[in-house]
C-alpha positions in Angstrom: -8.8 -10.6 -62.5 -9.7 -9.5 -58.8 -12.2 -11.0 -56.6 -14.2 -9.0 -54.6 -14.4 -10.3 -51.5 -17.2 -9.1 -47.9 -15.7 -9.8 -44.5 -18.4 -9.5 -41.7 -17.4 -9.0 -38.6 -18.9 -10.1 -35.1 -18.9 -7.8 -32.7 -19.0 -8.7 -29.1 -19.9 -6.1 -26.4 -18.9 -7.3 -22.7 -20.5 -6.1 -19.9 -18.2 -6.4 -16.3 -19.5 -5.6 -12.8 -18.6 -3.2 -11.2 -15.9 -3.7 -8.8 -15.2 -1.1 -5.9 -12.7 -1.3 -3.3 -12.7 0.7 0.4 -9.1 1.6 1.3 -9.3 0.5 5.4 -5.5 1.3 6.0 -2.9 4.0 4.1 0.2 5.0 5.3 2.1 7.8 2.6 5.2 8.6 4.6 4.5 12.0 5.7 6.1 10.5 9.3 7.8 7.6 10.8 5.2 7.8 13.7 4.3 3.8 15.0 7.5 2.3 12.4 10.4 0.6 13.9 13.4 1.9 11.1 15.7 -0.2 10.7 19.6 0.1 9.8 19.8 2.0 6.8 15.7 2.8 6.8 14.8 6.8 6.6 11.4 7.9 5.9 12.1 11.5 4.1 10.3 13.5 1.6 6.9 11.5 2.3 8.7 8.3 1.2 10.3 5.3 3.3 13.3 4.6 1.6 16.1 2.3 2.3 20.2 3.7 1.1 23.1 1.6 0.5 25.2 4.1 2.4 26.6 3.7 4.9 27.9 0.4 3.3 27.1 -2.5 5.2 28.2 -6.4 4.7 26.2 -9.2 5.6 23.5 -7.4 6.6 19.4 -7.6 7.3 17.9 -4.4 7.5 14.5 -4.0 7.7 11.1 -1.5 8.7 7.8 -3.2 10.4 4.5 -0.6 10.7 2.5 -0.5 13.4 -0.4 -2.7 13.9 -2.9 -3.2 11.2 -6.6 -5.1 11.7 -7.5 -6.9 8.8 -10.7 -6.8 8.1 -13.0 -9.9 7.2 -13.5 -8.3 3.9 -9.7 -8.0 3.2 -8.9 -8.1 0.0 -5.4 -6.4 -0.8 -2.1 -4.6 0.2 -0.8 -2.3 -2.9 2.4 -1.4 -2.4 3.8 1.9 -4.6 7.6 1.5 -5.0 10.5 1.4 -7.0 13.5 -0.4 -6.4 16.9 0.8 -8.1 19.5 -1.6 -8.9 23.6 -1.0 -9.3 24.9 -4.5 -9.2 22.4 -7.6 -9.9 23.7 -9.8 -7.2 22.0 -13.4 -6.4 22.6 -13.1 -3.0 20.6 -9.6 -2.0 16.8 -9.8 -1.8 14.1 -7.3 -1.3 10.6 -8.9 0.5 7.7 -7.4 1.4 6.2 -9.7 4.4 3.6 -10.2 7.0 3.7 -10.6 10.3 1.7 -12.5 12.4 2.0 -13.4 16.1 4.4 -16.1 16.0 4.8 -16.3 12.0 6.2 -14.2 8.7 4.8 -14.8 5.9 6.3 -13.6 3.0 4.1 -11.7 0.2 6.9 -10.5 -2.5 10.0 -11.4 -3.1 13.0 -9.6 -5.3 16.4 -10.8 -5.7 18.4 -8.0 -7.4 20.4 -10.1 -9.8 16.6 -9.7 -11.9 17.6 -5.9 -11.7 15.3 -2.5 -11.5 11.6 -3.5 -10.4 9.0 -0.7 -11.3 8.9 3.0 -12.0 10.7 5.7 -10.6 7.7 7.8 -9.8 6.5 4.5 -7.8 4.6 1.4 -9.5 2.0 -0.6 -7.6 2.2 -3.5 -6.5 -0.8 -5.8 -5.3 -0.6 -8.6 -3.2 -3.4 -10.7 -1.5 -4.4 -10.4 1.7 -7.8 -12.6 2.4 -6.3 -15.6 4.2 -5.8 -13.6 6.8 -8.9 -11.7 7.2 -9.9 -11.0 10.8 -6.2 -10.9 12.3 -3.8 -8.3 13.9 -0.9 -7.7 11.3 2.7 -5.9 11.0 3.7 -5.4 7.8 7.7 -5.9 7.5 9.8 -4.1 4.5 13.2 -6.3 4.0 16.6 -5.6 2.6 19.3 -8.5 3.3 22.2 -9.9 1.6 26.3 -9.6 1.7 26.8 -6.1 1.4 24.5 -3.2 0.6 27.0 -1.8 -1.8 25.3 -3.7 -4.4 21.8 -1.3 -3.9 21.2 2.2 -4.6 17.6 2.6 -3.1 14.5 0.8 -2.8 11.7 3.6 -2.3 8.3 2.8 -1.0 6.0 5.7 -1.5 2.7 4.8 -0.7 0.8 1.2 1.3 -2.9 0.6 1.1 -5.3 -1.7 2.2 -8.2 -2.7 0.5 -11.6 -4.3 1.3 -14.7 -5.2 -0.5 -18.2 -3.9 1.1 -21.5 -4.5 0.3 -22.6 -0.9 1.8 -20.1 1.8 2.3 -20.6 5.3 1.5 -17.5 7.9 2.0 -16.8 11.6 1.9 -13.9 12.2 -1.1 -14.1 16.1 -0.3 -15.5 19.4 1.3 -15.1 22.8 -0.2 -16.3 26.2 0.1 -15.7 29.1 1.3 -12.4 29.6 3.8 -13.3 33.1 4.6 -16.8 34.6 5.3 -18.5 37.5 7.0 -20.8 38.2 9.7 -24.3 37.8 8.5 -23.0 37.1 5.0 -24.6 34.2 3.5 -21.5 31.0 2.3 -21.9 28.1 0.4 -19.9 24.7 1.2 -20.1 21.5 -0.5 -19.6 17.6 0.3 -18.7 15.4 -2.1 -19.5 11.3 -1.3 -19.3 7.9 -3.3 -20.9 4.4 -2.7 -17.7 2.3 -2.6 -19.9 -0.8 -1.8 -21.1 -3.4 -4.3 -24.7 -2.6 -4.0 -26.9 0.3 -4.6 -27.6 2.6 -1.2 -30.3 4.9 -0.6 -32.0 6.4 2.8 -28.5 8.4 4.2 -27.7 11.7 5.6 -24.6 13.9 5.1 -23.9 16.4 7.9 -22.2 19.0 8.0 -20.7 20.0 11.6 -19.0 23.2 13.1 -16.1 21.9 15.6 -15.7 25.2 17.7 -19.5 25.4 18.5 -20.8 22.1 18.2 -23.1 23.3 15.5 -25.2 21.5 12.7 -24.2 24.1 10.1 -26.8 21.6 7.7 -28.3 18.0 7.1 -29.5 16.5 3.9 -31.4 12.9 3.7 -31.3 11.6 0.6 -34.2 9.6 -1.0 -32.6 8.9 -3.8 -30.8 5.5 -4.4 -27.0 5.9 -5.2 -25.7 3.2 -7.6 -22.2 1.8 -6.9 -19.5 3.6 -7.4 -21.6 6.5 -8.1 -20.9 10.0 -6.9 -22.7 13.3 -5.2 -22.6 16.5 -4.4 -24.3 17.7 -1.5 -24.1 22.2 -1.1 -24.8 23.9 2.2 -25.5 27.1 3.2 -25.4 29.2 6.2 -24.9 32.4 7.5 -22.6 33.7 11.0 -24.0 35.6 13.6 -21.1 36.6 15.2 -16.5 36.2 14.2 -15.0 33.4 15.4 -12.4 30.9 13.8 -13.2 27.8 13.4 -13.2 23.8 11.3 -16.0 22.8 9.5 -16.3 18.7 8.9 -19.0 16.0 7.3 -20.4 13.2 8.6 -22.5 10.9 7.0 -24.8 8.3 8.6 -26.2 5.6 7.1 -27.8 2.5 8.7 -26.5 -0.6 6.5 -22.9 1.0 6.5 -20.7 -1.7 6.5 -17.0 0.6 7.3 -17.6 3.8 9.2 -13.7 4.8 8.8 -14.4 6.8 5.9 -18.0 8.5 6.9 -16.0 11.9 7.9 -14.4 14.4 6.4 -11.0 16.2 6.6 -11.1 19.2 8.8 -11.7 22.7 6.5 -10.7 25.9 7.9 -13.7 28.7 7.8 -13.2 32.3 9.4 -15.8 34.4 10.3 -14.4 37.9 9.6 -15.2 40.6 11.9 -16.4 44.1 11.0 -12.6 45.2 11.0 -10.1 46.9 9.1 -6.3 45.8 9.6 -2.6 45.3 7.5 -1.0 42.2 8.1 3.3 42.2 7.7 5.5 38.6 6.9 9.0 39.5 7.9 10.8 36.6 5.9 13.9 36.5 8.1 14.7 32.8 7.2 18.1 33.3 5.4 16.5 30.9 2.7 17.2 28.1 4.0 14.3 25.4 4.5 14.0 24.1 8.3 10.1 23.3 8.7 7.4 20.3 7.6 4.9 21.1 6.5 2.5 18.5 8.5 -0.4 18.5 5.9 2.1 18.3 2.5 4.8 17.0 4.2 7.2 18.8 1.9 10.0 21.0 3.6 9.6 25.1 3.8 10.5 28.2 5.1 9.3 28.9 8.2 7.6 32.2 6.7 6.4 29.9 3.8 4.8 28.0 6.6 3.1 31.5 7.9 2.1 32.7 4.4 0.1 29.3 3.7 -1.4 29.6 6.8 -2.5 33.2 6.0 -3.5 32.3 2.4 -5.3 29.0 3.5 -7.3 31.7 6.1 -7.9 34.0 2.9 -6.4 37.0 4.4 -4.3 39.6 2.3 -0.6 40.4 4.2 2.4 42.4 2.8 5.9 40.0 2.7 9.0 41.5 2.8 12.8 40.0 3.7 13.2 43.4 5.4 11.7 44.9 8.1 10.3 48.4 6.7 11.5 51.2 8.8 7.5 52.6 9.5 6.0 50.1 11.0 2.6 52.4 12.2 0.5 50.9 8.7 0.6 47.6 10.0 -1.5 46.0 12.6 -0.5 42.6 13.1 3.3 41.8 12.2 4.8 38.2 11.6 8.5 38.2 12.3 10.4 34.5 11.7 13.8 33.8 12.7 15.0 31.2 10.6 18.2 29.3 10.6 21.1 31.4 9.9 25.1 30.1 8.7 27.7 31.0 10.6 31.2 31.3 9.3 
């Protein structure tokens, strides 16, 4: 005989507030510019990373950034990093640390004898920050132990700071249109969020023309922007006469609580003039990578650096990696003279 038997279930649904966080400090690597680098410290490929070669013994090797204000709405430091492990030694210790005026404190702490901590690719990791909220702080990145043959790397990719604000709107994005003509109508766009706790209403995004000094357009919003809610704001406007130049957003709001995060990046716009003309790359660079790129931070070609430029600009060019016998069907040509081996 079976019995039949009814389960009821209770369902719960949980509701959680909303929690946003401002970023008031990032450093991703892309330079060293402000560090101190330590022995055994390099900051390459838009990482910092410290090497167990050259092998040193009894050593303490170690990075500090530059000064960082903390604000009174601190709340964390999320460090992305991985730290790779070839012999788990009790003795060798990783730490993440601040530094005060006359004090360290210490925030993390990693002997390697507990082996590999986090991801390759970078895992975060998030450490408090409000008890000391209002201060001046270095943060220090520390390797020590007997000898460094017992690391292979310890990778930090990416440090942010976080704070919690009541009222803060930011700008995520601007988009559009990189090339345009004379008295031809383009459309660009804004993007914001409301990374504070509580709803905002009664702002204006700006949009701004840096060679002229020109409101290309301004929107006030009536309309109340719930937290962690975003918006699109489109402009448009037409050139009277070619120039290059950067547009950029602004956004102004009363009850902002952090204005570091109220502007935009920088976005390229050309106005193209009534003009027909060839553009030539001579890619003269041997292959061989020699140049930064300062907003990827990857390294290129110098011609790789021209042609981004030149696509970024949304102008059509011809490359070659020889120079064409007849130059008369081009007006402007780009010659680089990369880095050549000699035997």
């Amino acid at each position: 005989m079976r019995l039949k038997i009814t389960l009821w279930f209770l369902v719960f649904v949980l509701s959680f507030p909303v929690i946003s966080q401002t970023i008031i400090w990032e450093e991703d690597f892309k330079t060293n510019q402000g560090w101190f680098i330590g022995e055994n410290w390099i900051v390459d490929e838009s990482k910092l990373q410290f090497t167990w070669s050259p092998q040193i013994t009894n050593f303490d090797a170690f990075t500090i950034s530059p000064i960082v204000y903390l604000d009174e709405n601190v709340e964390d430091l999320i460090v992305t990093q991985y730290l790779d492990v070839f012999s788990g030694q009790p003795d060798e210790t990783a730490e993440i640390i601040v530094v005060l005026d006359d004090d360290e404190v210490v925030l993390w702490s990693h002997v390697l004898e507990n082996g590999n901590w986090g991801d390759q690719s970078g895992t975060d990791l998030s450490l408090p920050l409000s008890e000391f909220a209002g201060q001046n702080v270095r943060f220090k990145i520390r390797a020590y132990g007997s000898d460094s043959f017992n690391w292979n790397w310890w990778a930090v990719f990416e440090m942010k700071v976080t704070a919690h604000f009541d009222y803060d709107l930011a700008i995520t994005s601007i988009a559009g249109q990189h090339l345009t003509e004379v008295s031809e109508s383009g459309l660009w766009s804004i993007d914001i969020i409301n990374l504070g706790g509580n709803s905002n209403s009664d702002f204006t995004v700006n949009l701004f023309c840096y060679n002229t000094g020109t409101l290309i357009g301004s929107v006030s919003d009536p309309e109340t922007l719930s937290s962690m809610q975003t918006k699109s704001y489109v402009f448009e406007w037409t050139a009277d006469y070619a120039y290059n130049t950067v547009f950029y957003g602004v956004i102004e709001s009363e009850n902002d609580e952090f204005v570091g995060n109220n502007g935009s990046d920088s976005y390229f716009v050309r106005i193209e003039p009534d003009l027909d003309y060839n553009i030539l790359v001579w890619d003269n660079d041997n292959g061989i990578q020699t140049v930064i790129d300062p907003d990827k931070g990857d390294i290129i070609r110098p011609a790789e650096g021209l042609t981004r430029v030149l696509d970024n600009a949304g102008l059509e060019y011809s490359e070659f990696t020889y120079l064409p016998e007849n130059l008369d069907d081009y007006d402007i040509v780009f010659a680089t003279m990369g880095c050549f081996c000699v035997d």
